[in-house]
Structures are given as structure tokens and as C-alpha cells.
VEXZAZA-709472 format. One record per residue (C-alpha): x, y, z. Coordinates in steps of 0.001 Angstrom, whole numbers, plus 524288, in hexadecimal, padded with zeros to 5 digits. Layout:
N
XYZ/...
***
This chain:
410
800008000080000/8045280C917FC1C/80641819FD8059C/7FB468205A7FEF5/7F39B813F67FED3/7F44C8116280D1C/7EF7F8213780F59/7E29081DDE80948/7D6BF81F308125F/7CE858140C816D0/7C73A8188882148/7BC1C8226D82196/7C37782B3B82A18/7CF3982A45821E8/7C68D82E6D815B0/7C1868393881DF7/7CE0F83CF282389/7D4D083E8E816B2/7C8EC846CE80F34/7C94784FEE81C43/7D7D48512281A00/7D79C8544D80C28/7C92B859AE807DB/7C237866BA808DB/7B79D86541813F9/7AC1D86A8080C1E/7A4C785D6C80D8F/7A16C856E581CA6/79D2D84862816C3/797CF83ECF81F5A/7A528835E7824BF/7A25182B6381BCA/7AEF9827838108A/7A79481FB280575/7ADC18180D7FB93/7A209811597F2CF/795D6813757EFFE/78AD580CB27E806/77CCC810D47E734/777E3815027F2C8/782E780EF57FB4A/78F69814C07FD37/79AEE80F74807CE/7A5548146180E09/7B4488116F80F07/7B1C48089A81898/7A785801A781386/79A3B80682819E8/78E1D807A081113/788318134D80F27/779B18177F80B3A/77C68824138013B/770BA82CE980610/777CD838A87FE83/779F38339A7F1EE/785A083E027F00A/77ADE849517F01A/772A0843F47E7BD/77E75840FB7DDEB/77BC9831157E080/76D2B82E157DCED/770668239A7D449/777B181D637E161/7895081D337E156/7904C816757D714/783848151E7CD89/788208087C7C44D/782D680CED7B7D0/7882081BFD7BB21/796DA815C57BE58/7959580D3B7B3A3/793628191F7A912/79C068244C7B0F7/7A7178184A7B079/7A3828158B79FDA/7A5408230379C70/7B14E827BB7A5E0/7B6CC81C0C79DEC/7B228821087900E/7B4C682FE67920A/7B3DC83A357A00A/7B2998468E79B9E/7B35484E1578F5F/7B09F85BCD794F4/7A6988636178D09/7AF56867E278266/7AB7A85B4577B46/79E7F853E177C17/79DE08460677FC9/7947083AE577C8F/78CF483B2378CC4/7890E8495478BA4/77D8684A67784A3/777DB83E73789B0/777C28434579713/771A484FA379123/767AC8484678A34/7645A840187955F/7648684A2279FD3/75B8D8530B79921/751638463079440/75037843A07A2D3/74FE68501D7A84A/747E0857DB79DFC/7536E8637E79B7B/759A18698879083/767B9869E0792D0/770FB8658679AAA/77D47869CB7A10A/786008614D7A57D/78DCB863C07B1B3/7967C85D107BD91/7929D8615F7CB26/7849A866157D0BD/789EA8748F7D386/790168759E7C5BE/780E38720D7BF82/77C0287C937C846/78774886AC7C57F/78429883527B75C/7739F885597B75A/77723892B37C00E/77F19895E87B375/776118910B7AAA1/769328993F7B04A/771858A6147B0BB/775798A60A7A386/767958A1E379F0E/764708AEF97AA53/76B438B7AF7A103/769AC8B31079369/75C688ACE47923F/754DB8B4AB79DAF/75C858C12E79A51/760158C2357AB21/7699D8CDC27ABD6/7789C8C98D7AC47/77DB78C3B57B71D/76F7F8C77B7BFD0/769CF8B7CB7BF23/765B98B1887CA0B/7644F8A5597CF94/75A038A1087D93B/75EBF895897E2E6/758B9891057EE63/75E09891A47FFDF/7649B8856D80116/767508802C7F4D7/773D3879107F182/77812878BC7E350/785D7877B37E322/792B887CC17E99C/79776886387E07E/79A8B894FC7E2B1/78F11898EF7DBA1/7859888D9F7E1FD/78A1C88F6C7EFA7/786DB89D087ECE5/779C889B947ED7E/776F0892167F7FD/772558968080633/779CC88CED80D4E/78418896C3811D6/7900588BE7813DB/78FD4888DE804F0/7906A896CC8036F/79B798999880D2B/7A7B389F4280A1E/7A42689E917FAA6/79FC18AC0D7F74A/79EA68B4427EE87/792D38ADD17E7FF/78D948AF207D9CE/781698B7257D9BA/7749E8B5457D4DF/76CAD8AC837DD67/762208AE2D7E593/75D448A3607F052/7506B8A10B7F512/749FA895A57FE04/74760889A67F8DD/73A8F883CF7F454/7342E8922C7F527/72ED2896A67E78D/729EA8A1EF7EB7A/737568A5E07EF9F/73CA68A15E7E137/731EA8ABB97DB52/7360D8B6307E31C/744DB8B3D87E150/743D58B4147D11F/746E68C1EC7C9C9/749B48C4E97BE8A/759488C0B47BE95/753ED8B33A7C44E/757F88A9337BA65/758A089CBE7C0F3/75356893DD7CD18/75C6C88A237D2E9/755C087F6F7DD25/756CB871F67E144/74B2D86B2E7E065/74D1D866D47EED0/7590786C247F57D/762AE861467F7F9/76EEF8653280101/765B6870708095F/75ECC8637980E0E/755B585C9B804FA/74D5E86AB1803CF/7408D8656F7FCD8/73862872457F7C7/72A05872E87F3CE/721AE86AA57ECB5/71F7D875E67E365/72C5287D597E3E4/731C787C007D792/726F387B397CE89/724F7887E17D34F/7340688C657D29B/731F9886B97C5F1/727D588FD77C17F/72C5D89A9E7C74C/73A218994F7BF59/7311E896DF7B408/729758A3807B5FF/736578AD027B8BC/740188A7637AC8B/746DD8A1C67B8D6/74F81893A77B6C2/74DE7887A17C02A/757EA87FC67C335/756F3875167CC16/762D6870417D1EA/760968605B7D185/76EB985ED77D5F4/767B2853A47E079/75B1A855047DE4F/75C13850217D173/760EF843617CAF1/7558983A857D21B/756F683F037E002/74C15844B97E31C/74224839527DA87/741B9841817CE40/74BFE842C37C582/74D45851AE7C88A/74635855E67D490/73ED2860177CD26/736DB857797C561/72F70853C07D4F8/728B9862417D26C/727D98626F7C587/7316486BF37C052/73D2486C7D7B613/7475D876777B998/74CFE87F1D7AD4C/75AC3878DA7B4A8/75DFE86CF57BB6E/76B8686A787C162/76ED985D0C7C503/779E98549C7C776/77E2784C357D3DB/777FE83FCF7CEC1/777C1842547BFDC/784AF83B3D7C311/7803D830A97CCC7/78ACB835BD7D533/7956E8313A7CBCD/79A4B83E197C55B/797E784D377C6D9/78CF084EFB7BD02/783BE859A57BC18/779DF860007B1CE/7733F86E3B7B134/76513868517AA6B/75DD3872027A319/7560E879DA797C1/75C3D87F4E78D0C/757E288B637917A/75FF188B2B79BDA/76D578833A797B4/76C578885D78A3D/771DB8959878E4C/77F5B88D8379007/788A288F827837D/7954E887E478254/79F3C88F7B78B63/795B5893B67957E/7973A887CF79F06/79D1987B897A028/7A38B8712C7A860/7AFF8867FA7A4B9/7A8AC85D4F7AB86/79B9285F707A94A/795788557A79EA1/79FB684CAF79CEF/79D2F8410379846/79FF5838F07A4AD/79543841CA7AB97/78CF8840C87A08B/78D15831D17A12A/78E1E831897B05B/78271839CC7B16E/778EC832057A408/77C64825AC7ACA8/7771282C797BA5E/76B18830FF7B53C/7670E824677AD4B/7698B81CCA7BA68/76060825437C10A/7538C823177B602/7574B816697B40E/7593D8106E7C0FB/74D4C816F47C76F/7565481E5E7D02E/74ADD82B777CFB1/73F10823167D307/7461D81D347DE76/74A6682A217E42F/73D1382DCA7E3E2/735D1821757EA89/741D581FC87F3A8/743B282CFA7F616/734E082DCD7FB04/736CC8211E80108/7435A8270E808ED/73E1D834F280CF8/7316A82B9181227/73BC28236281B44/7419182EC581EFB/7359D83614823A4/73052828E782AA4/73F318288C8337E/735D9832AF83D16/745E38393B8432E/743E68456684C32/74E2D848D6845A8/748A984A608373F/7403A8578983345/73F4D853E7826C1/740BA84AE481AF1/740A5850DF80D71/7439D84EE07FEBD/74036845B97F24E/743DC83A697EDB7/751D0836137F3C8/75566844407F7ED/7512E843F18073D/7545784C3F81012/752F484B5481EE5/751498587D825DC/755B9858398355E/751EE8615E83FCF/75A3286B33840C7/76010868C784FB4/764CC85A8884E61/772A186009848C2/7711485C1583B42/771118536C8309F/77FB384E7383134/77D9F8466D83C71/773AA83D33837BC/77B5183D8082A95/786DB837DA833D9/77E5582D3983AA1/778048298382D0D/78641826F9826A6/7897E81F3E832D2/77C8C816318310E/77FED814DA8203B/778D28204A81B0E/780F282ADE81587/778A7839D181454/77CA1846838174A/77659851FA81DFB/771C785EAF816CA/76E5C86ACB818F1/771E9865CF82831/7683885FC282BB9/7628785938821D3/766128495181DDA/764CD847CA80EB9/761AB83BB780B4D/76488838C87FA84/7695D82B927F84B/76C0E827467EC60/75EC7824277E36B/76204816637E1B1/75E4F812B27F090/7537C808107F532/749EB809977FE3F/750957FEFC806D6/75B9680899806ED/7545A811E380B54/74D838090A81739/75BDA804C181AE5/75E5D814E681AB4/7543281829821D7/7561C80E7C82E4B/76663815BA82FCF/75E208232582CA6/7529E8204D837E7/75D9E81DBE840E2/765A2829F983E97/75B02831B083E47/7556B82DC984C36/763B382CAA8521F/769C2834FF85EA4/76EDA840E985BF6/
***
């Protein structure tokens, strides 16, 4: 055995020990090292088993380590990675194709990371501000929503209200203005005559699982409709099956003028992400304006056809739906003095705590400790989104570690 061999962690608190040494501290992950994982199972460095009640943010739905996706991403790494978008390449317009068939759009734009899709449709709606709605130069705005999380950028980070992802970034890009979630009337009242675009989740993920009214955005959507205003819903998790639809807007009824998604258009398996749209909106993109070195390569493109066909095909959206009910109904029947309440749709759960048991994080702890990896959000709420390929008697062998943590001593 070599020196450098022999220096090789084995031990959880070796693999801890090192990435404290050596890593920026921007993350505090649950101590648990894994190694493997394979649908909704994932295990550790020392062998424990794991239920994945995270699914990477959404980014797993088709469960770790998909076959048919590893199969495909492995195919085409082999046949050719990347061809940046200087040239075309065979996968790209199939993914377009197929992307806009399923999701009724125009175009497409093809991306890498969540906040890049979102940095992208906030460029997009700006230039169609000045040259298609004639806004004065460099007066657009943007509505957003308190508590929304769409990225980490400059420019994202910007406009959120939680004042640590804002903290020590400034100066911030103008041109957005926040109001409270789920409120139309707000929406109305916010919109002038510089207004050129709407940016919501369709239920806010990482400010706890926020579920808004029935009738919220049919009327956002009307009320964008009436004022030359652009929607764009931000299906970063909410899309992609999680929720029991494919996009979360189609439970009320609605088609956004944008939709950003991404996470799972990969099945967890490479950074893809796509800015959906009319050609309204996308159209006002000439070669030049934008682009990305990674973004539509044909690895993605081929990573991300596989994903989505895995999700139709395998019934992955009808189970996240009667699971997802079946879940939240488990949930509500555990009866904890510690729950206030249990929200969400399909496999996107979220379970609200009173406010003076000290948080989330410590029933996160005592969950990972009985084989059931979540994390807190928003403090002190436990988000539940495991991957869409679980079975009910997954969910009853959950539920008996879940009952337990959530009656224990504290």
C-alpha cells in the first residue's frame, strides 16, 4: 500500500474531518458520508441503508442511479461529450422537439443549472420589456414574490427577503419589486406600466412547502394577461412529476408565457436545465445575445430525452400523485403535539412545527439515526420529497421511524 493510499478515509469522521479541513462551510449537511445509491435507497461508507426522503431537491424523482438514464448518459459520453454550441449535434433538436410535444411550448433554451434558466428568462422578459412592449430603457421590472428561492446568483439573491442570502452581497441589480405570496390582489396593485414580467413558484419549495390558493394563479394568470405582463413559473422542483402533474401549473389550470425547469430533467445525473416558452418571448434572442459553453450539449441533451421518457413511461407522475396523497394522509393520521401542519401535492410534503420546540434540525437528526434521511427548511419545517419511484410499503415502513420521532423527548 502506498503513502497516499494508506491517507484515504474510511470512517465517517475521517470523511468529515477532511471536507471540514479543506471545504468552504457554506453547506451544514446532516453527518452522514454516502457512497451508493440506487432508487430510493442510498448507503453510507459504512454500509447503513438509507431512505432518500430529499431526492437531491427534487433533482432525483426518477430515484439514484436510474438504469435506463446511466445506460444512455454512459452511450453517449462514449460516442461524443460536448460539442459547445458553435456546432450542432444530432441530440439537440430531439430534446427540443420532445420537450415542447409534452409541455405544449414554442422554444426551448437549453441551459445547465436552475439559477442560470432563471438568470436567462429575467434576460429574456427585459429585452421582450423594451423591444416588443416598447418599456423605456433600462426602467423594466420584475415582480417576485417574499420568500421565494430561485437561485444563488448576484442578481437572484437580490431579490429574495431572506436577509442571510442577501448578506454581505450588495450592491444588487435593480428592477424588482416583491410582494406576498398567494395574494392577487397584491399582484394587481404592484403592475405599472414598466411591469413586464411575473416570476412565482407554483408552491414555494425551500421557504417550507408554501401551498397558495386554490385560485391564485388563474387569477395571476389573467391579470398578466390583462396588463401585457409575462408569467413565468419557476418549476425548478415543482416541476418534472413532483407535485402529480407534470408541471404543477397544469393542477389550476394555467400555462405560463415561461417555464423554467431543471433539477430532474436530468434524473439527478447531469446539470441540465431549459427556459420553456412562446416565441413571443424567446424569439427576441438573436445569435450573440446569450449563450452557455455547456448548455445543450449533446450529453445533456441525451441525459435529459432519457429522464423525461422514464418519467411517462414508467408511471413515475401517476404514482407521485396517489402516493403523494396516500403519504400527506399518513402523515396527518401520526396525531404529534408537535406538528401544526402538513402541506403540499403529490410527493412534495412539508411538515410545519410549532415554533418553540427549537426547530426542524433536530428531528432531521433523530430521523437519519432511525434510516430516513430529510432536511429541515425554512427552520422549522421537515420536507418530505422522496424520489417518485417509492411504494406504499415504503412509505408504511417510513412512517413507523417517522411516528416515533415525531412523539419522542425533547
Amino acid at each position: 500500500m502506498t503513502e497516499q493510499e494508506s491517507g484515504i478515509p474510511k470512517t465517517t469522521e475521517q470523511f468529515i474531518a477532511l471536507e471540514n479541513e479543506y471545504g468552504a462551510r457554506n453547506y451544514k449537511p446532516l453527518d452522514v458520508v454516502l457512497t451508493r445509491g440506487e432508487g430510493i435507497w442510498v448507503w453510507d461508507v459504512e454500509g447503513k441503508k438509507y431512505m432518500d426522503c430529499l431526492a437531491s431537491y427534487s433533482a432525483v424523482n426518477q430515484g439514484h442511479c436510474h438504469p435506463r438514464i446511466v445506460e444512455a448518459m454512459i452511450g453517449q459520453a462514449r460516442k461524443l461529450a460536448i460539442t459547445s454550441r458553435a456546432f450542432r449535434n444530432e441530440q439537440l433538436g430531439l430534446l427540443y422537439k420532445e420537450l415542447c410535444e409534452m409541455t405544449d411550448s414554442h422554444m426551448v433554451l437549453p441551459m445547465n443549472s436552475g439559477a442560470e434558466a432563471v438568470e436567462s428568462a429575467i434576460k429574456a422578459v427585459r429585452k421582450w420589456g423594451y423591444y416588443e412592449k416598447k418599456v423605456p430603457y433600462g426602467k423594466a421590472e420584475i415582480i417576485v414574490c417574499d420568500n421565494n428561492f430561485h437561485g444563488r446568483t448576484v442578481t437572484i439573491v437580490g431579490f429574495n427577503s431572506e436577509e442571510q442570502y442577501r448578506d454581505g452581497y450588495a450592491p444588487f441589480s435593480p428592477g424588482f419589486k416583491s410582494i406576498p405570496f398567494g395574494d392577487a390582489d397584491a399582484l394587481e396593485k404592484a403592475i405599472n406600466s414598466n411591469t413586464v414580467a411575473f416570476l412565482v413558484e407554483p408552491i414555494q419549495g425551500e421557504s417550507g412547502i408554501n401551498v397558495p390558493p386554490d385560485d391564485y394563479l388563474k387569477k395571476a394568470r389573467k391579470i398578466c394577461d390583462d396588463n401585457n405582463v409575462i408569467l413565468i413559473t419557476d418549476e425548478i422542483q415543482t416541476g418534472l412529476g413532483r407535485t402529480g402533474k407534470l408541471l404543477c401549473e397544469e393542477h389550476y389550470g394555467i400555462q405560463a408565457d415561461v417555464t423554467v425547469i431543471g433539477k430532474a430533467l436530468s434524473g439527478g445525473m447531469y446539470p441540465v436545465s431549459a427556459v420553456l416558452s412562446n416565441k413571443e418571448v424567446l424569439s427576441v434572442f438573436h445569435p450573440g445575445d446569450h449563450g452557455s459553453t455547456f448548455g445543450g450539449n449533446p450529453l445533456a441533451s441525451i441525459v435529459a430525452r432519457t429522464a423525461l421518457k422514464v418519467l411517462v413511461e414508467e408511471g413515475m407522475i401517476e404514482n407521485s400523485a396517489k402516493l403523494g396523497s396516500y403519504f400527506a394522509e399518513q402523515l396527518k393520521a401520526v396525531n404529534s403535539p408537535y406538528v401544526k401542519e402538513i402541506r403540499g401535492k403529490g410527493l412534495m410534503l412539508g411538515v410545519e412545527l410549532f415554533n418553540d420546540l427549537g426547530g426542524a434540525r433536530q428531528f432531521c437528526e433523530a430521523l437519519k439515526d432511525e434510516g430516513i434521511l430529510c432536511k429541515e427548511t425554512h427552520d422549522n419545517v421537515i420536507r418530505f420529497a422522496p424520489p417518485l419511484v417509492i411504494r406504499k410499503n415504503d412509505i408504511d415502513w417510513a412512517m413507523e421511524k417517522i411516528d416515533k420521532v415525531l412523539h419522542m423527548d425533547i
